[in-house]
N, C-alpha and C positions, 0 to 999 in steps of 0.2 A: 378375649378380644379378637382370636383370629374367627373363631363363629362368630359372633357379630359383625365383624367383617365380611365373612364369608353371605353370612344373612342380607345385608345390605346390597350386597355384589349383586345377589337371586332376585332383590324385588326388584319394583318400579321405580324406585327411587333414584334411580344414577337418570334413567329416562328422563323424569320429572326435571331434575337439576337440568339437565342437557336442554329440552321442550322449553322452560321457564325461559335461558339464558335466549334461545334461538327466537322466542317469541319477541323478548326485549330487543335484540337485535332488527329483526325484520319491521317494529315500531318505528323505532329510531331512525332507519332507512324510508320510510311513508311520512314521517313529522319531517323531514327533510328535502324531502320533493314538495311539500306543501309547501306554503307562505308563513308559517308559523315558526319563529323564532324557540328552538330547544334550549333553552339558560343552565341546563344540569345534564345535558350530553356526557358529559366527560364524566360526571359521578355512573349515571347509565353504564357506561362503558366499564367503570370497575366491577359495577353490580352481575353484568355477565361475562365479566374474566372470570371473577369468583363462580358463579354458578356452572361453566364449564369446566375450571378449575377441580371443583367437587364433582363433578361426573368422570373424570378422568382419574383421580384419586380411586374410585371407585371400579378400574378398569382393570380388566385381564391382561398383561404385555409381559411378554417374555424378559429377561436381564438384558438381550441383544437390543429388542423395543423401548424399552427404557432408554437406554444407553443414546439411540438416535435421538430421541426427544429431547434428552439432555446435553444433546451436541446441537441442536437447534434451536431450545430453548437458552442457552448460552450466547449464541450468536444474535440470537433476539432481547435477552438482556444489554449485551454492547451495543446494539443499535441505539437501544432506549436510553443508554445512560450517555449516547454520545448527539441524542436529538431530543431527547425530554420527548419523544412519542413513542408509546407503549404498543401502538397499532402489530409489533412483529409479535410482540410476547402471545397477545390475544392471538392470533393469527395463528400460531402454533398449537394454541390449545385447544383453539377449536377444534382444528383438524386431526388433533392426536384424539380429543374428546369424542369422534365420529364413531369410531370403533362402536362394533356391537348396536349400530343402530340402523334400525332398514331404510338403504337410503332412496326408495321409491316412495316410504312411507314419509323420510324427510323432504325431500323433492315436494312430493305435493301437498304437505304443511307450507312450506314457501310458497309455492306459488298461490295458494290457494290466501293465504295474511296476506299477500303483496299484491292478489288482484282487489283483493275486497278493498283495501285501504286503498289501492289504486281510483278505484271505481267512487270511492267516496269522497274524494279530493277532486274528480270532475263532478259528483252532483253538489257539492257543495258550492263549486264554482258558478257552475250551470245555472242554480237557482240564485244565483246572486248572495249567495249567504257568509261565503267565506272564499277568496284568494280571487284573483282576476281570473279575469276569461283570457286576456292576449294582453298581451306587450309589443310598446311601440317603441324602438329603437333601431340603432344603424348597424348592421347585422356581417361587416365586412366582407359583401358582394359585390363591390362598386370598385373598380382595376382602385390600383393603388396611386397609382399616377394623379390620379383624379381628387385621391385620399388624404392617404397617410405622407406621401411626398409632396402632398401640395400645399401641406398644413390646413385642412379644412376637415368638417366635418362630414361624414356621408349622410344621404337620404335617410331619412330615418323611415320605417317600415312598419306594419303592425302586421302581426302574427300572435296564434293560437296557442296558450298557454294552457288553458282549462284547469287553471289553478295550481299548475307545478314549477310555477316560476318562468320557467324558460321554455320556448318552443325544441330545444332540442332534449331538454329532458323528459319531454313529453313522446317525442320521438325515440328515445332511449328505453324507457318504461315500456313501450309496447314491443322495439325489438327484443328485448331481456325475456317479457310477459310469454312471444310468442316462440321462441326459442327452447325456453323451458318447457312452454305446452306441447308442443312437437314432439319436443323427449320424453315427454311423459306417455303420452298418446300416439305414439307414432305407429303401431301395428293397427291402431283402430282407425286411423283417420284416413279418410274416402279421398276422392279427387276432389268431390264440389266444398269440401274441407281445407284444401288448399286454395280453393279457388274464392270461398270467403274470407279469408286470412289474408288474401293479395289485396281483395275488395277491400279491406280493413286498414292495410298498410299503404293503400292509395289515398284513402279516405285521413290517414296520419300525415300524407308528405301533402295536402290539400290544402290542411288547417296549418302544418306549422312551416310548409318549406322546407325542410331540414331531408337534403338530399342525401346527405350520408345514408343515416339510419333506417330513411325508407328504402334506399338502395342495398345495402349488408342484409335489410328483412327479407326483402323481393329476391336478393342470391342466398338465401339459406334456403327459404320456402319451394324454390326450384330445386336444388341440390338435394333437399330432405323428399322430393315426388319424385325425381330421380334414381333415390335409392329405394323409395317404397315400391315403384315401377320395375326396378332390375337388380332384385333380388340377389344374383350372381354377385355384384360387387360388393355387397357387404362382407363376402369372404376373400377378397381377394387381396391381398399385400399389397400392390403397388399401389391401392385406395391410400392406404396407411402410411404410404412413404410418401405419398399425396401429405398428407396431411403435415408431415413431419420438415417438407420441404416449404409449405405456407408459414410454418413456426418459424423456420431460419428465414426465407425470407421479410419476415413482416421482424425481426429482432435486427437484421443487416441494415435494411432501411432505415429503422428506426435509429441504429448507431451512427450511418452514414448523415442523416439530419443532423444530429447532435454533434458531429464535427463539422460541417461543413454550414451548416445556418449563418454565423457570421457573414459568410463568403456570398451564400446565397442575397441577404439581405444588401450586400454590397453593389451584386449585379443586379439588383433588383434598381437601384439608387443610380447604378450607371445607364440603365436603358430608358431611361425617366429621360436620365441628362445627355447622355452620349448618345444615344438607341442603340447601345451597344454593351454587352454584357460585362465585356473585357475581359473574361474570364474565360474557361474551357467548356466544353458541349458537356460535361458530367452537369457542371453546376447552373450552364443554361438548362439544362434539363430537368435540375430540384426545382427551378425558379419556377417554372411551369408547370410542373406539378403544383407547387405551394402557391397557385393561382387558382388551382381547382380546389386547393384542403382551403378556402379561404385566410391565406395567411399565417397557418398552424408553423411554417418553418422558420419566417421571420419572426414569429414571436419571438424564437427564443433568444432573438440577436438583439430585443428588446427591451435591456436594460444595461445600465451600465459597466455591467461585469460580466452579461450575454449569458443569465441563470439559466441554467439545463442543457446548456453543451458542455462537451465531455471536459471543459477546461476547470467546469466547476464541479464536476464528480470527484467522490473524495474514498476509500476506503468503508467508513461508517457513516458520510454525511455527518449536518452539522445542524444545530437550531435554526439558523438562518436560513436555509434550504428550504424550509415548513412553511416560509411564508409567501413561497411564490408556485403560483399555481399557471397551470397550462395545461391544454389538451392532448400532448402526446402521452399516453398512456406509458409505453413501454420504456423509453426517456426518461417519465417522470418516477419511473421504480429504482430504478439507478441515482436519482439527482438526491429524491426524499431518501431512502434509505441504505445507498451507499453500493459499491461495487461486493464487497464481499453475499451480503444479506441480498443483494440482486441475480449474483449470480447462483447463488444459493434455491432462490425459488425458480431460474429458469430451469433447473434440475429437478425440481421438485414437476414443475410444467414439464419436463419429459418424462420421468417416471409415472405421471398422470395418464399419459398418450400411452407409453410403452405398455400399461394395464389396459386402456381403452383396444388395443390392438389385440394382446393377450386372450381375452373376450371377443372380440369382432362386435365391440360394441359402433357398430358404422355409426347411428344416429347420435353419440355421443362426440364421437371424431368429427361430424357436420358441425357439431356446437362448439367444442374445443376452436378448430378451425376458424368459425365466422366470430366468435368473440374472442380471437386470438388478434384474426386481423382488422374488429372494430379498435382492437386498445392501441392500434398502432394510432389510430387518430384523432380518440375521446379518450379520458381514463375513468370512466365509470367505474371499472373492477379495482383500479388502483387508487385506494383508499381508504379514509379511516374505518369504513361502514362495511362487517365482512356479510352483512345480509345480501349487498346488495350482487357479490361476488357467486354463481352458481357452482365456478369450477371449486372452489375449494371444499364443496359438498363433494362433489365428485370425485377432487383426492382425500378427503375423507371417509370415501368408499375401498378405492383401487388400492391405497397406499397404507391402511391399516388394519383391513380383514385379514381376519385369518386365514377362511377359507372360503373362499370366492367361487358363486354358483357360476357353471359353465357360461352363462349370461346371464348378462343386468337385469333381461326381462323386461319386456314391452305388450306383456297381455295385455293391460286396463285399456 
């Protein structure tokens, strides 16, 4: 038994399990930006636990390696038996399953399934064959006073969907798309390579409006010519504590919403009525912010019990948590899966960076950074779909090699 073990370990097979599961994965993340209703997702979802599952069975880890996995995949058990969603257990295995796989080589399996499917959900649009082109609805741009406090409904708008539903997921898709190609490519790609890529992400905030995302694409794509330009700061520390101070910043904010949104939405209600905030310059100043995030702070003051301020964070979360959704990314880690299992992974988010440094991996630190500080105010990454997540390739790299070439490698 232990030779064919040992057998098994040597060939392609743990690959195969891993590629199969990753493949299902990165489907399931494309049938889901499409218009197409998935009715067996959640069978899916077993089908590449299991299949990472068995790639990891099949893995090299020391008694110590073990041991952590088993102190995380435990905490990812309690989660699940305390919210009926399995998403930490997967989440684990994935990431412990990465081992012994090159992850340049996984990198560009991802993006390479995620552009093609990408690409096939706009011609399919395009030629009329399958999902809309745009969607016309009220897009919360219009002051609130006007809105939501007047009891009326806004303008409603038509914007460019190209068949993935949402104008801002469509803007999502290609910051995600262009972010990864970056890092993939980043030693190869010229000036007029960034300068098509702006052209590109002009041509996104064109069709769909969605200023965020073309805005986060436009400050990565500068910051990434910046570093391909000066060379010198890819080795230098204080890049790195750059980066480490965006994390606390973009997690402080994010906490700071989550307490104080109620209060926000109050002064929001008193400048309506009083033109006066009533409150202190901290919270007239959320207020005005969550004028530019469209509304992202009130939400969460937007229900009867104000779901995703810290008043309903719980230890492990609870089923009921699952069924309310909102755009703060970082917020919603904490609400859906609980303070322990939250603070758990922003550890796992520094140990990620602390390798990314270790390496002077700069073009990785640009990514960590600018999708650290989109989840402050979408949660693409925070969710059931770990295709759609890049960084957990990437602790799957940093946080389960053995032995780590002096750089990640940006020949191609």
């Amino acid at each position: 038994m232990k030779e064919l073990y040992s057998n098994i370990q040597k060939s392609r097979l743990p690959q195969f399990f891993f590629y199969a599961g990753l493949t299902v994965e990165l489907l399931i993340v494309i049938v889901n930006k499409s218009s197409f209703h998935n009715p067996i997702e959640s069978q899916l979802f077993r089908v590449t636990f299991l299949l990472f599952a068995l790639k990891l069975l099949f893995t090299d880890y020391s008694l110590k390696g073990w041991g952590v996995i088993a102190l995380f995949e435990a905490v990812a058990f309690v989660s699940y038996r305390a919210t009926g969603g399995n998403d930490l257990i997967r989440l684990v295995t994935f990431v412990a399953a990465c081992r012994d796989i090159p992850v340049r080589q996984m990198l560009k399996y991802t993006f390479g399934v995620t552009l093609a499917g990408c690409l096939l959900i706009v011609t399919l649009s395009v030629a009329g064959i399958y999902g809309d082109i745009s969607l016309t609805q009220y897009y919360g741009h219009e002051a609130p006073e006007l809105t939501l406090f007047a009891d009326r409904e806004g303008t409603p708008e038509t914007r460019y969907t190209l068949g993935m539903g949402h104008p801002n997921a469509l803007a999502c898709m290609s910051l995600m798309l262009t972010v990864l190609g970056v890092y993939l490519w980043f030693n190869r790609l010229k000036w007029y390579g960034y300068v098509l890529l702006l052209l590109l992400d002009a041509g996104v905030w064109k069709l769909t409006d969605s200023k965020t995302g073309t805005l986060i694409t436009a400050a990565f794509l500068a910051g990434a010519f910046m570093l391909h330009c000066c060379r010198f700061l890819r080795e230098k520390a204080f890049v790195y504590v750059c980066g480490l101070l965006v994390f606390a910043m973009c997690l402080g904010f994010s906490l700071d919403v989550a307490v104080c949104a109620p209060r926000v939405w109050q002064a929001r209600w008193n400048l309506v009525h009083y033109s006066d905030p009533l409150d202190n310059g901290h919270i007239f100043a959320l207020e005005r912010i969550d004028r530019v995030l469209t509304g992202r702070i009130v939400a969460l003051a937007g229900t009867v019990n104000n779901e995703g301020t810290v008043g309903t964070w719980s230890l492990f979360s609870k089923p009921h948590n699952r069924e309310y959704y909102f755009d703060m990314g970082w917020v919603r880690l904490f609400y859906w899966y609980g303070i322990v299992p939250g603070t758990l992974y922003i550890a796992a988010m520094l140990a990620l960076l602390w390798g990314i440094y270790k390496k002077r991996d700069a073009c990785g630190l640009l990514a960590f950074a600018t999708l650290v500080g989109y989840t402050v105010i979408e949660a693409h990454l925070i969710s059931v779909y770990l295709g759609r997540n890049y960084l957990l390739m990437l602790m799957g790299y940093y946080l389960t090699q053995k032995d780590l070439p002096q750089e990640i490698g940006h020949k191609d």
